[in-house]
N, C-alpha and C positions, 0 to 999 in steps of 0.2 A: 049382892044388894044394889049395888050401880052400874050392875052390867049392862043394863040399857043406856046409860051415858057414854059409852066407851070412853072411858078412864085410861088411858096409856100412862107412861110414863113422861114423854111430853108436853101432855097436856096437862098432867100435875106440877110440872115443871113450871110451866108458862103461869098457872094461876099463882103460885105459891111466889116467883116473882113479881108478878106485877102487886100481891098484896103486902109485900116487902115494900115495892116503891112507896104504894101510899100510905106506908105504916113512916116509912123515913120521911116522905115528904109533909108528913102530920109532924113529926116530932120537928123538922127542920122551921117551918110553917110558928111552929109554939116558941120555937127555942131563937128562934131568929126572925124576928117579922120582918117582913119586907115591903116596900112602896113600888107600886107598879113604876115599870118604865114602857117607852117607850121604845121600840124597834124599826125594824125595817117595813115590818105593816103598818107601823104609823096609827097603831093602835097602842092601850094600857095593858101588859100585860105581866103577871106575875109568876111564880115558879110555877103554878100549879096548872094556868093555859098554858105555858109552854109543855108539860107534860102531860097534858089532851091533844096539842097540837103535834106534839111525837107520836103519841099512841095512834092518832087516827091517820096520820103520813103515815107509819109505819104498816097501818093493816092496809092499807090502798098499796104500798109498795110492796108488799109482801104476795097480795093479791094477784097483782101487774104482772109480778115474778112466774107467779103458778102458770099464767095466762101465756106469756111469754118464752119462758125457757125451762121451766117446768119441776117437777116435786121437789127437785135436787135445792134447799135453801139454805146451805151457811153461806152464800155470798151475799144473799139476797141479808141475812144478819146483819153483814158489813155494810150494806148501803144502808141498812136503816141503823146502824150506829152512826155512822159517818153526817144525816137527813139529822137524826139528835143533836149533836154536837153544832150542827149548824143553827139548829132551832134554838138551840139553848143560849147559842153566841149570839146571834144577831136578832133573833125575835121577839 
């Protein structure tokens, strides 16, 4: 039935988490409201830019990676955890 999607296991992987993140970041969002702050952009931003601003670092590094040193990606994992952790802290 979805075999024109090519459905891996992967890529069931990758959706099923990221609909996790904004299933948590819904309930974190309800259960905890927050006030923008201000970071190192010097911009207002809240939990939920700083997790578009990981997702979309992450698909440029991920990209960069393919481009660069090629299919081979759990390192390429660690730098966009590492790019999160930074976003999250200082952004």
């Amino acid at each position: 039935m979805l075999d024109w999607m090519a459905w891996t296991g992967p890529t069931a992987i990758f959706f099923v988490v990221i609909a996790s993140i904004l299933t948590v970041f819904t309930v974190l969002a309800i259960k905890f409201p927050e006030t923008p702050r201000r970071g190192i952009l010097r911009i207002e931003t809240t939990r939920g830019d700083r997790l578009f601003i990981t997702l979309l670092g992450s698909a440029f590094i991920n990209l960069a990676w393919l481009g660069l040193v090629g299919a081979y990606q759990p390192f390429a994992l660690v730098v966009c955890l590492v790019y999160a952790a930074a976003v999250f802290r200082w952004v």
